[in-house]
TORKOLDO-295300 format. One record per residue: x, y, z of N, C-alpha, C in turn. Coordinates in steps of 0.05 Angstrom, whole numbers, plus 5000, padded with zeros to 4 digits. Layout:
N
XYZXYZXYZ...
# end
This chain:
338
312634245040314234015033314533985003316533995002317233944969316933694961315533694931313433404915315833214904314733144880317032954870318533084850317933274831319133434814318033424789316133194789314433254754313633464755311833514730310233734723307833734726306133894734302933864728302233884759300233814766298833844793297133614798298933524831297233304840295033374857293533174868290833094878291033004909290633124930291532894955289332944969287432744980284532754989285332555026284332665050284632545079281732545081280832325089277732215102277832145121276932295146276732105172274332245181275132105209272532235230271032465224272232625214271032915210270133035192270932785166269632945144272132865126271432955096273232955081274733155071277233205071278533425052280933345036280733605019281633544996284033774987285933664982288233964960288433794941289334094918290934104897293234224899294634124891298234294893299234214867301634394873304134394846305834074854306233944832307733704839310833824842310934094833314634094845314234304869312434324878312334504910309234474917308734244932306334184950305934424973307334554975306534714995304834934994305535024974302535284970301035064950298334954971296434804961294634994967291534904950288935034952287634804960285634844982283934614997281034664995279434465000276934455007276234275028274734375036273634045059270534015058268833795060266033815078267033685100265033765120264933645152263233395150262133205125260632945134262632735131262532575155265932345137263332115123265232025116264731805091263431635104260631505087259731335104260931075096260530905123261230545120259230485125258230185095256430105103258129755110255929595104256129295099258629145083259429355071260929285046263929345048264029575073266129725081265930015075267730245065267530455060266730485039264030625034262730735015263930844986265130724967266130974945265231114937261631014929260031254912259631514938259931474971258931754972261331824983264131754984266531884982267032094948265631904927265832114898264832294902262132264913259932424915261332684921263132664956263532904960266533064946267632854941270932844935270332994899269032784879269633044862268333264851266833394863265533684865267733854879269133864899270933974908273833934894274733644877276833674863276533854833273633814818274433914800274534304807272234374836272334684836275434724842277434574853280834644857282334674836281634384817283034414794282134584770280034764786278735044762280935244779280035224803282135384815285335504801285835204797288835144797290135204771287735304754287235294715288335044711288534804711288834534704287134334697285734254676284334044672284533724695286333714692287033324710289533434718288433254741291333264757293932924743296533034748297232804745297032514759297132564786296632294799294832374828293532194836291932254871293532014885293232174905293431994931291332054945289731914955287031844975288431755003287831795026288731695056285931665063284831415076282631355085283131265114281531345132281431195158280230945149280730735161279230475167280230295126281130505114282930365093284130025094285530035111286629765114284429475115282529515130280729315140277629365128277729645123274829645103273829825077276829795070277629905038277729755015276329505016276029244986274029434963271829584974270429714950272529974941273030154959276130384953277230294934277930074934280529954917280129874893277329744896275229624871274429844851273730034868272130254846273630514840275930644864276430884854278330974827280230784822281730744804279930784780278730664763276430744748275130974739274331014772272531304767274031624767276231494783277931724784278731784750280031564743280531644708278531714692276531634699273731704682272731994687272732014707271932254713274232474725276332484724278332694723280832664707280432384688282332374673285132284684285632264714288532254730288931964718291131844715293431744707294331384727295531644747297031494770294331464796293431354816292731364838293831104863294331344881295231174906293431124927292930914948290530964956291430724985291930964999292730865026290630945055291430705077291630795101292431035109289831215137290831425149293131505157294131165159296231175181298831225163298331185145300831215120301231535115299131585111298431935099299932035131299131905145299532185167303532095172304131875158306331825161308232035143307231985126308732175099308132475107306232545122305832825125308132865149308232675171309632735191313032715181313332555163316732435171317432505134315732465115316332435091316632195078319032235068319531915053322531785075322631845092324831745106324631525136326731395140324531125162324731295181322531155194322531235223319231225233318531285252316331115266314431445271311431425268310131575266308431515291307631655313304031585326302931705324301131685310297731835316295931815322295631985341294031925374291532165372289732135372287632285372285332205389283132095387280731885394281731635392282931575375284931305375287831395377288631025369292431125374292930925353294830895341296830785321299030905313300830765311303430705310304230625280305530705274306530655247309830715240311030495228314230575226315030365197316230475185317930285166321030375159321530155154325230205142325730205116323230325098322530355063323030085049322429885073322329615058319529455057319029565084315829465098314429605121312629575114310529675142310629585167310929765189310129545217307729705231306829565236304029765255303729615278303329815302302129755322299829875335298029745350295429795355293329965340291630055348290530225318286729965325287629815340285429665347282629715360281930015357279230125367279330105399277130305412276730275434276430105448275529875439273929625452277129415463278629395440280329245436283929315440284029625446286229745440286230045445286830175423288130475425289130545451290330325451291830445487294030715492291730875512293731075514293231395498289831255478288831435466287231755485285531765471283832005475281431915496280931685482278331475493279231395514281431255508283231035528283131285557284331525554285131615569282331745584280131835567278431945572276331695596275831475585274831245597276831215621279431195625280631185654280131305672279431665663278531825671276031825689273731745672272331715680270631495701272631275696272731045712273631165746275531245750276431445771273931605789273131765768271031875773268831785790268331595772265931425791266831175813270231155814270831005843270231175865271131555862270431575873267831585883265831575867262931775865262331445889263731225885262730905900263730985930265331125934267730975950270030885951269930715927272730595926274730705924276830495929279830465928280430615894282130825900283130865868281331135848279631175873278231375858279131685855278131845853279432165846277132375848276332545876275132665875274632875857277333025841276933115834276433175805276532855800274932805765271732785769272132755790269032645798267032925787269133125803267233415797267433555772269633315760269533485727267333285708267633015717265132875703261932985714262333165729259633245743258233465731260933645721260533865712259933895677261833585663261133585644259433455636258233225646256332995643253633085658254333215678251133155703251032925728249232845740250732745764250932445756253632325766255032065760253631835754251431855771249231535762247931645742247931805726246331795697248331785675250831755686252831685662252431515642251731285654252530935633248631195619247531155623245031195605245131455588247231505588248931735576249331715547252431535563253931395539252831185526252330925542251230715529250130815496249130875506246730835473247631025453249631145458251331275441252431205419252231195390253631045376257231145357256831435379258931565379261731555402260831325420262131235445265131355448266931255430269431345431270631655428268631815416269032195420268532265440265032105449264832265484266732145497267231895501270031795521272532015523273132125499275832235487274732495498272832635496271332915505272833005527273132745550273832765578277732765582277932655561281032715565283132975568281933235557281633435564281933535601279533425604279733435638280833275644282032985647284532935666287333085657287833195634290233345638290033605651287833725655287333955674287333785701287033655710287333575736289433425741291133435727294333225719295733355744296033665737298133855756297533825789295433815801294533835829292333485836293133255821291133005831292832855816294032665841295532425825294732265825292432165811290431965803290532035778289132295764289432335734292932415727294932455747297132345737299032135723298131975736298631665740296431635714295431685711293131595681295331705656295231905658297431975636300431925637300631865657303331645655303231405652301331235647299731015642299831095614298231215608297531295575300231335560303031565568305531595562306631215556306531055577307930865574306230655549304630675546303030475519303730625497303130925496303831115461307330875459308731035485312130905473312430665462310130475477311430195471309930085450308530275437308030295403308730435387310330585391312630685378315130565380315230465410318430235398317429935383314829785380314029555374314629645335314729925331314630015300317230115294318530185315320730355308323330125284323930305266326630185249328730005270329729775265332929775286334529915283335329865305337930095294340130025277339829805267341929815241341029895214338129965222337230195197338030505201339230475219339730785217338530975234339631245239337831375256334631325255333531315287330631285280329731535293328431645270326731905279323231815284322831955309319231865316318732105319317032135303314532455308311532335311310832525330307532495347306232695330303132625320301632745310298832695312297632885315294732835320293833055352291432955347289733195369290333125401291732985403292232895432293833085441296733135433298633225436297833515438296333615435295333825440295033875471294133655482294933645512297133875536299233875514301033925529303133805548304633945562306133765575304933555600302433675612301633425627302033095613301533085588301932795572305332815557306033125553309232995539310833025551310333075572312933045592313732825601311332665612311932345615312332185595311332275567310932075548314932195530316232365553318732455533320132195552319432175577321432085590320731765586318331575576318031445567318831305542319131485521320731465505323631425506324831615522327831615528328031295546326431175549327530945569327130755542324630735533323530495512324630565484326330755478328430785458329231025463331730895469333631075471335631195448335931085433336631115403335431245381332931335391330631415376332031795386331331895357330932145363327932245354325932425380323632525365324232705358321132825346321833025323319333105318319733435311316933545304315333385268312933335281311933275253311833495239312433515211312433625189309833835174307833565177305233625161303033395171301133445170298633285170297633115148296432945150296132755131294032815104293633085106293133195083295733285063297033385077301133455069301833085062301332945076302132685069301032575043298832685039297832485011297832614983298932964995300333074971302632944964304232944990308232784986306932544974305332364985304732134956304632134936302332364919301432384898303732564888305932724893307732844877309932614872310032474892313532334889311332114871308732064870308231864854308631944818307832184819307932374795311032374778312732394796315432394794317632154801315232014796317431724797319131564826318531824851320231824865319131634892316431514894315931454915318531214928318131244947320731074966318930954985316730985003314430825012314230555003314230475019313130095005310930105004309929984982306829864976306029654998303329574999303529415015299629365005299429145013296929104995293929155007294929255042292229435050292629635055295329715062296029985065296930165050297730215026299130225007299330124980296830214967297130034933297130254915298230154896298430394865297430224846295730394829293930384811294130484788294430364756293030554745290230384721289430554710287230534696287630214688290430204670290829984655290829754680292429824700292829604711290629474729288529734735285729584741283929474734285129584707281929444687283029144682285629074687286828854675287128584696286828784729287028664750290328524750292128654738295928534745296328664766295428784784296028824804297929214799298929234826299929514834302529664813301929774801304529914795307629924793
# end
């Protein structure tokens, strides 16, 4: 994906579940980037997301890129954080600062996952993004404002997720393992096979403080049992109709113009047991909508930030949990974004 057109080389860093990684790229061609990653994600404490051990890992791997890259400082970063929005007040507080102090950068942007994976999927143009993995969120703007839908954790939401789907799954499972009405023998024998036998489940999971991956673990097996058991059918057509109707709750109107929606994330990996229903779901809950292959991943997304930021060109709306721009002067002075 082509940057914004300045000169020099930007910074684009993705933190989630898995760990952190990091490129450097050319700000007039993001696409031949050089990457690093570690596998520990960032810890949250009390305070929200950790900055000092996001530095910790973030710049030992930017400065070995930007040796890489023969470049001293990059011109501008973009950062994409999971959990950004709601527990990014220290992020916001401290990286601006340290970033200039210690790499000398200029410009920094410093958004939501859900943004990065937006810009990676669609670019700078409207239209509505989901990314569905262990969770689900929805994300769409008309380059005026943000709309988001769900993105509300296991407990509360991600309907239609990994979890969501994985926990239906397994719910099934153990109607049958009861008796009951609604159950599915044949999840039964995949929670049997993957778990051990059904009454040692809850003492499984429970005390797990990783709950929402093992939930999501199992989602895998109801789409293998999608083709021949219409119990884990009906789950993923269940799951198809919640992704849509958070993608139409985000989608542009249509007097913004064509709306393009691209799906991204580890779900979709599924296959057609989940996009086949979730195409024909779509086609009913917008019909006006054209999907569309995502682009790039929200590592590709927080390069397209940090180049079009470099180059004057961002078209993204700011937005003051999802989306803020920074620089040195204007942090140290606290006038706010860019």
């Amino acid at each position: 994906m082509t940057g914004g057109g300045a000169g020099g080389w930007v910074l684009g860093a993705d933190s989630g579940g898995s760990g952190l990684r990091v490129a450097v790229a050319s700000a007039a061609d993001t696409s031949a980037a050089l990457t690093a990653a570690s596998g520990e994600p960032v810890r949250t404490g009390a305070a929200g997301i950790e900055a000092a051990h996001l530095l910790e890992q973030l710049l030992p791997m930017a400065r070995d890129l930007l040796r890489r890259a023969g470049t001293e400082a990059p011109v501008a970063v973009a950062i994409g954080a999971a959990g950004m929005a709601t527990l990014g007040d220290e992020l916001r507080a401290v990286l601006p600062g340290e970033l200039s102090r210690e790499l000398g950068v200029h410009e920094v942007a410093l958004a939501a996952d859900a943004v990065t994976a937006y810009a990676g999927a669609l670019g700078q143009r409207p239209g509505a993004v989901v990314a569905a993995g262990t969770g689900m969120i929805a994300t769409g703007t008309d380059l005026t404002c943000w709309r988001r839908a769900d993105g509300w954790g296991h407990l509360l939401g991600d309907c239609g997720s990994g979890a969501w789907i994985g926990r239906a799954g397994l719910e099934a499972a153990l109607r049958a393992h009861d008796g009951r009405t609604g159950g599915s023998p044949a999840l039964l024998e995949r929670l049997e096979d993957v778990f051990g036998p059904a009454a040692g489940l809850p003492g499984l999971l429970y005390p797990r403080t990783d709950r929402p991956a093992v939930l999501a673990s199992f989602a895998p097996e109801v789409g293998r049992c999608a083709g021949d058991d219409p119990v884990a059918a009906r789950i993923l057509s269940e799951a198809a109709e919640h992704i849509a109707a958070a993608a139409a709750a985000v989608c542009p109107p249509p007097s913004a113009g064509d709306c393009r929606v691209a799906l991204t994330g580890g779900l979709f990996g599924m296959g057609d047991p989940l996009l086949a229903p979730l195409r024909e779901a779509l086609a009913r809950q917008l019909p006006s909508a054209r999907t569309v292959s995502a682009a790039g991943d929200p590592l590709t997304g927080a390069l397209t930030v940090a180049a079009a930021l470099s180059g004057g060109t961002l078209k993204l709306p700011q937005d003051p949990r999802l989306l803020v721009l920074t620089t040195p002067l204007t942090h140290q002075t606290g006038t706010g974004g860019s």
